[in-house]
C-alpha positions in Angstrom: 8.8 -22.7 -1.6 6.2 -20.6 0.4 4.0 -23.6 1.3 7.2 -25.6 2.8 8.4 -22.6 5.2 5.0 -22.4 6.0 4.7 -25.9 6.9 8.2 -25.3 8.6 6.5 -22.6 10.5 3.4 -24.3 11.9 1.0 -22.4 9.7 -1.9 -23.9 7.8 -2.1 -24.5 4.2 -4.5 -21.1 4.0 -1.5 -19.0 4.7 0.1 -20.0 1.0 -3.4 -18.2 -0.5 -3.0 -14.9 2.4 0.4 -13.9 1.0 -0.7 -13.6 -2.7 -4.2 -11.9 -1.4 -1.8 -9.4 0.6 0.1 -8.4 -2.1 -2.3 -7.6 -4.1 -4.6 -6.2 -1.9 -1.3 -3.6 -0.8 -0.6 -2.8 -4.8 -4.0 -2.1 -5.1 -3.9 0.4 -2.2 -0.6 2.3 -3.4 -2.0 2.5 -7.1 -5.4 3.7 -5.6 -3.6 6.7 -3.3 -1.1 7.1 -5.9 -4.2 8.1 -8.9 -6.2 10.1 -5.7 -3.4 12.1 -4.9 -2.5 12.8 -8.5 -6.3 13.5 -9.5 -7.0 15.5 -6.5 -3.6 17.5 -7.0 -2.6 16.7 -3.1 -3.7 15.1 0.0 -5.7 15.4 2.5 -5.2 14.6 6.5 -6.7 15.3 9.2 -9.8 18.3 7.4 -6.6 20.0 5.8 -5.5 20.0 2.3 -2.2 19.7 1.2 -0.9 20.9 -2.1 1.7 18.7 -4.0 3.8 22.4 -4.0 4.1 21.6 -0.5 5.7 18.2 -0.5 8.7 19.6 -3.0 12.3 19.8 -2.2 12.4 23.3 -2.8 9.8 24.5 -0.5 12.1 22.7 2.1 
């Protein structure tokens, strides 16, 4: 189905392997931040740390 829209579309045949290689390549991302945060017990931005304390509803 994904090769005939992109045949549809004008795009080459490589286009039916970028989709797949996206997908996973962005699952791969999340599950890596997702396990940092977790591990590090926050996040940090910009040279400053933030706590997962600060991202909860009731510090809102």
């Amino acid at each position: 189905m994904y090769a005939y829209w992109n045949q549809r579309a004008g795009t080459g045949a490589h286009a039916v392997f970028a989709l797949p290689a996206a997908i996973v390549l962005c699952l791969w991302a999340l599950w890596r931040s997702a396990v940092l945060i977790t591990w590090r017990g926050g996040i940090r931005w910009r040279d400053t740390f933030y706590p997962l304390s600060f991202f909860k509803p009731e510090r809102r």
